[in-house]
Kinemage of the C-alpha trace (Angstrom):
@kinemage 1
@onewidth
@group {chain A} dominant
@subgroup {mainchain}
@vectorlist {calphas} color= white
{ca unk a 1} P -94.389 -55.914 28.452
{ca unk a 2} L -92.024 -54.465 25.464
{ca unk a 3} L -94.210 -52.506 23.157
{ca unk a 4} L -91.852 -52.479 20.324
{ca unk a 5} L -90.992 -48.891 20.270
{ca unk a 6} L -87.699 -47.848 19.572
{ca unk a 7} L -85.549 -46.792 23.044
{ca unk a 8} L -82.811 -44.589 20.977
{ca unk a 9} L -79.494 -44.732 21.112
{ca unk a 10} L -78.229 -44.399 23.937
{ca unk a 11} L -78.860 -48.205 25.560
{ca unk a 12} L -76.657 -50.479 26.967
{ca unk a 13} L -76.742 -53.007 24.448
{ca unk a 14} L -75.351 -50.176 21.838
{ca unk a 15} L -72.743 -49.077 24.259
{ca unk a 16} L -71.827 -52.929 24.508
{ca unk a 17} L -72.267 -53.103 20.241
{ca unk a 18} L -70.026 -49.751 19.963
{ca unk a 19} L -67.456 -50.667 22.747
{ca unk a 20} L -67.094 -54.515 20.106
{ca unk a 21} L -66.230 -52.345 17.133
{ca unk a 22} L -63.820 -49.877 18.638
{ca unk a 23} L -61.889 -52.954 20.277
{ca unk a 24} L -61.268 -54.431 16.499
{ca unk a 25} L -58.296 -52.257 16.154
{ca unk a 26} L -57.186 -53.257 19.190
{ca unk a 27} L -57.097 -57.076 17.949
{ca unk a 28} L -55.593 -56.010 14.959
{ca unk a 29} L -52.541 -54.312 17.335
{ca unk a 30} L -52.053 -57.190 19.644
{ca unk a 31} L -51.712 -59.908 16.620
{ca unk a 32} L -49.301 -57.736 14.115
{ca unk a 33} L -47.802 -55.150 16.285
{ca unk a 34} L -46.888 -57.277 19.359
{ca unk a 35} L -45.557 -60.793 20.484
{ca unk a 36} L -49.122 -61.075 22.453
{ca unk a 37} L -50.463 -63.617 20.137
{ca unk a 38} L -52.200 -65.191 23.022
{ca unk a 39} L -53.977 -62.117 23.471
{ca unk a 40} L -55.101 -61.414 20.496
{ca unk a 41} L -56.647 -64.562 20.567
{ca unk a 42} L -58.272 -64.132 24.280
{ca unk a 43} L -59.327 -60.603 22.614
{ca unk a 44} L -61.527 -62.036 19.713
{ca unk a 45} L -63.104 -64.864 21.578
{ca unk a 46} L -64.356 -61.931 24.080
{ca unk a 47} L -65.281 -59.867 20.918
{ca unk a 48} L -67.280 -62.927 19.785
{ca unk a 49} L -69.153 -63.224 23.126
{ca unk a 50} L -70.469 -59.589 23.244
{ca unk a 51} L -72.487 -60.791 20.394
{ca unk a 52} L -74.535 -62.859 22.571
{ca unk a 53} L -73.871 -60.123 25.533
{ca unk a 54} L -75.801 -57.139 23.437
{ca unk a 55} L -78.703 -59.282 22.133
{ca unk a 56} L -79.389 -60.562 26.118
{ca unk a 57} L -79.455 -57.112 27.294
{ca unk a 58} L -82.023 -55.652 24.188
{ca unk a 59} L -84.065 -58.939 25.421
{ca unk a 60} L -84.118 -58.442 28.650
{ca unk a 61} L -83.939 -54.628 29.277
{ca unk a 62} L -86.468 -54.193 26.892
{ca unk a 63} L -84.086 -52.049 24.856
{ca unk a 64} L -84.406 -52.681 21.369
{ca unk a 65} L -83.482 -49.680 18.727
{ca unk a 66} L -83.387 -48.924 15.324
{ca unk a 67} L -79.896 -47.919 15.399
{ca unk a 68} L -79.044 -51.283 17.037
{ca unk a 69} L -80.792 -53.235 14.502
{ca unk a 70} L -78.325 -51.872 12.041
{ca unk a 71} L -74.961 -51.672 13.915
{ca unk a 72} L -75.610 -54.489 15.866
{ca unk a 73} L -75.228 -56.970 12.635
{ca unk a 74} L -72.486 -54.614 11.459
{ca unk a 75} L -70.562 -55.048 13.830
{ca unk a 76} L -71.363 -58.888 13.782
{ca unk a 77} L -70.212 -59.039 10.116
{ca unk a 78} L -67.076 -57.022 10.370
{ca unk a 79} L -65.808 -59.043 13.691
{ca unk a 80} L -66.324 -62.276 11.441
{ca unk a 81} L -64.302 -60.992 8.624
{ca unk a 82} L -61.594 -58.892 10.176
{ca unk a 83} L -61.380 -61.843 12.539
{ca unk a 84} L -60.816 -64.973 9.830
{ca unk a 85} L -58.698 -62.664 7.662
{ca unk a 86} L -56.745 -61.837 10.123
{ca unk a 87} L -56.413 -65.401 11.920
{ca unk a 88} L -55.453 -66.856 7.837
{ca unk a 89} L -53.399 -63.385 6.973
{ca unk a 90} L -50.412 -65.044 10.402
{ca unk a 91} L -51.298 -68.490 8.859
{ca unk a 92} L -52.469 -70.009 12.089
{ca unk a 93} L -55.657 -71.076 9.321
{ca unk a 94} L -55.613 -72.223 6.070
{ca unk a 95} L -56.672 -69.564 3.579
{ca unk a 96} L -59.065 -72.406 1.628
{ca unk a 97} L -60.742 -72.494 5.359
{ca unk a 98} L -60.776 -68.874 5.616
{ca unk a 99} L -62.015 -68.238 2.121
{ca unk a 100} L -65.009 -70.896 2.512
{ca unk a 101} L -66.264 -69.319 5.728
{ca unk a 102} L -65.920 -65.656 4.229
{ca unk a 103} L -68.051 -66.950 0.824
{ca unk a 104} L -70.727 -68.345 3.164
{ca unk a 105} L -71.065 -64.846 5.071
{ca unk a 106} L -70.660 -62.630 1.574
{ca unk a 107} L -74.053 -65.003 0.873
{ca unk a 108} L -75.732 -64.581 4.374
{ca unk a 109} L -75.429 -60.673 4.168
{ca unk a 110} L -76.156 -60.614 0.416
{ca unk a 111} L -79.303 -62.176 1.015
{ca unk a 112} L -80.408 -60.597 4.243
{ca unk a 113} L -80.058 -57.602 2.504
{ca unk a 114} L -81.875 -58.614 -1.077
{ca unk a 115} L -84.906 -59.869 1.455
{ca unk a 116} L -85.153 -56.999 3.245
{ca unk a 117} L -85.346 -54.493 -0.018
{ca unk a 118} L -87.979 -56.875 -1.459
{ca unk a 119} L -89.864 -56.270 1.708
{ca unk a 120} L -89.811 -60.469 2.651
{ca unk a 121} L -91.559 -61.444 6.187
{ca unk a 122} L -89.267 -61.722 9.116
{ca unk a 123} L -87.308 -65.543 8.954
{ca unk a 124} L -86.703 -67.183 12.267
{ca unk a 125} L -83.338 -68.084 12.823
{ca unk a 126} L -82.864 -71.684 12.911
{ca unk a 127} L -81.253 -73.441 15.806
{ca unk a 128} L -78.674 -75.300 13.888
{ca unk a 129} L -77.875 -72.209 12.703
{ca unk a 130} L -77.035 -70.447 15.747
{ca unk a 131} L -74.494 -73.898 16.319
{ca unk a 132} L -72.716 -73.335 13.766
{ca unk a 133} L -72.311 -69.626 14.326
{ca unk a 134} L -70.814 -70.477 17.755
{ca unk a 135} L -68.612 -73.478 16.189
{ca unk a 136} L -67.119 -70.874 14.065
{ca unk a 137} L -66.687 -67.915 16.222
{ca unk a 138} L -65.429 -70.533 18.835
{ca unk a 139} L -62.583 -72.003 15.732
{ca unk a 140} L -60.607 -68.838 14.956
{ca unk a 141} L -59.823 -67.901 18.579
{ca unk a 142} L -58.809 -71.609 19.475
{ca unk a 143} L -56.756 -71.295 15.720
{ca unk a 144} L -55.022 -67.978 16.791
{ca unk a 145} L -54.401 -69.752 20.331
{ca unk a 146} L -52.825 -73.145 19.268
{ca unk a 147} L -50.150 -71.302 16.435
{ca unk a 148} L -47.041 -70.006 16.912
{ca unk a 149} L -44.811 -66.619 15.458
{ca unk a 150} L -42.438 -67.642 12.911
{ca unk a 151} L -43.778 -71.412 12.768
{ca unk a 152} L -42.084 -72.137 16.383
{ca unk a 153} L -43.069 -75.483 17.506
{ca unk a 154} L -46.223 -75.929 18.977
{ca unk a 155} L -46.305 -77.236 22.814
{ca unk a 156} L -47.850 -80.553 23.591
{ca unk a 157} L -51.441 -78.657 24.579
{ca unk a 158} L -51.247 -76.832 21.369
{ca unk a 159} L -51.491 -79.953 19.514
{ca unk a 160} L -54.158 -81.426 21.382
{ca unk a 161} L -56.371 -78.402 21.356
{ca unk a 162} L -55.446 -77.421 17.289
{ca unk a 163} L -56.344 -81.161 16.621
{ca unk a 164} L -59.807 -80.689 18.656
{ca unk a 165} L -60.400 -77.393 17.269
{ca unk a 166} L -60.153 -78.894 13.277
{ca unk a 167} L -63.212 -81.624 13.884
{ca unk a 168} L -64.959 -78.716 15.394
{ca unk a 169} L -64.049 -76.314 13.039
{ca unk a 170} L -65.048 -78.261 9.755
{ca unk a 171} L -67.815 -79.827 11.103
{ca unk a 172} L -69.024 -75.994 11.698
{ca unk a 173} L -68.071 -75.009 8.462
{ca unk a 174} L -69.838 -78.041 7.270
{ca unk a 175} L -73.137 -77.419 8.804
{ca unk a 176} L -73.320 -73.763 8.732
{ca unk a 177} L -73.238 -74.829 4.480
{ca unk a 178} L -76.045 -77.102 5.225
{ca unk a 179} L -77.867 -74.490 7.249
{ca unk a 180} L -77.605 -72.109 4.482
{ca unk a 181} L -79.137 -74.273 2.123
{ca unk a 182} L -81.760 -74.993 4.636
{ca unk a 183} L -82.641 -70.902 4.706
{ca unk a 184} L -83.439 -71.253 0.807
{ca unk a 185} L -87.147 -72.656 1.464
{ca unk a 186} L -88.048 -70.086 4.649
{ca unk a 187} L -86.814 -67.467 2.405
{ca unk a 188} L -88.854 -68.019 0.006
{ca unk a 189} L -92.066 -67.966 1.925
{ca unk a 190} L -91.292 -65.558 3.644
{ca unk a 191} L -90.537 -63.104 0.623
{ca unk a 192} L -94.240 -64.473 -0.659
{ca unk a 193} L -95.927 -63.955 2.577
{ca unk a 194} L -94.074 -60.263 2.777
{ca unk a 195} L -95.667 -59.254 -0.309
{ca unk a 196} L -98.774 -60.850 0.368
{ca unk a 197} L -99.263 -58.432 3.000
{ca unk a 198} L -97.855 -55.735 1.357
{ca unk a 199} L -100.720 -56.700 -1.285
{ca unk a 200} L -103.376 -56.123 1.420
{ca unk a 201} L -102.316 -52.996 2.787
């Protein structure tokens, strides 16, 4: 059984977390250096995998750091925004789209990071959470993938896919809103509960 210690750096799930950040560039290349649009898109759906990928291994390799507790939701955070930027910045999204999902993270880290310094209890992520996570990280690939350079017309799949990935993308957006809201209440105990125990220490 995992005792909770701290297994260093070098782990797989790091090398997995550290092999997701030195591929952004590599994104970034494929969609404004090169006619691979397609790519690019293949790229960041595989980038937004290895999110899943690196939390799997800690879990099951009993592998869990300090250092991956930090880079791990760096990394997270900086795929996200690179990624919607990027998909809205060859206007294969709509910026207002783009712009709404960016606020909602701005608000996700600002708070994780407020708890945290105020020394709140640890929140359980909620499951409707983690679907709207995947809704999103799924939309921007499947945006990236159904546009064309220079506004050529879309083929026939294109259209069927782009119109499938807009219900799926704002109902994401939609719900990971909702979810937020629904983190207001947990936070809130938790930050009482946190200082509660800090109280009886």
């Amino acid at each position: 059984m995992h005792d909770g210690s701290d297994a260093g750096w070098r782990t797989w799930p790091n090398l997995v977390t550290v092999v997701r950040l030195a591929l952004i560039p590599a994104f970034l290349w494929l969609l404004f250096s090169t006619a691979h649009r397609a790519d690019a898109a293949w790229l960041l759906a595989g980038l937004g995998a290895t999110d899943w990928i690196d939390g799997f291994l800690a879990r099951r390799l009993h592998q869990t750091s300090n250092i991956g507790k930090i880079i791990d939701p760096v990394a997270d955070r900086l795929l996200v925004v690179v990624g919607l930027l990027a998909v809205a910045a060859v206007g294969a999204v709509p910026w207002w789209f783009a712009i709404a999902t960016l606020v909602r993270e701005v608000i996700v880290s600002t708070m994780t990071i407020a708890l945290a310094a105020l020394g709140a209890a640890r929140i359980d992520v909620l499951w409707w959470g983690k679907v709207s996570t995947f809704a999103l990280m799924a939309t921007f690939p499947l945006f990236l993938l159904t546009s064309n350079a220079h506004e050529a017309p879309l083929a026939g799949w294109q259209q069927v896919v782009r119109a499938g990935t807009w219900v799926g993308g704002v109902l994401g957006l939609a719900l990971s809103w909702v979810v937020l809201l629904g983190y207001v209440k947990p936070a809130l105990v938790a930050l009482r509960t946190g200082r509660q125990g800090r109280k009886i220490l």
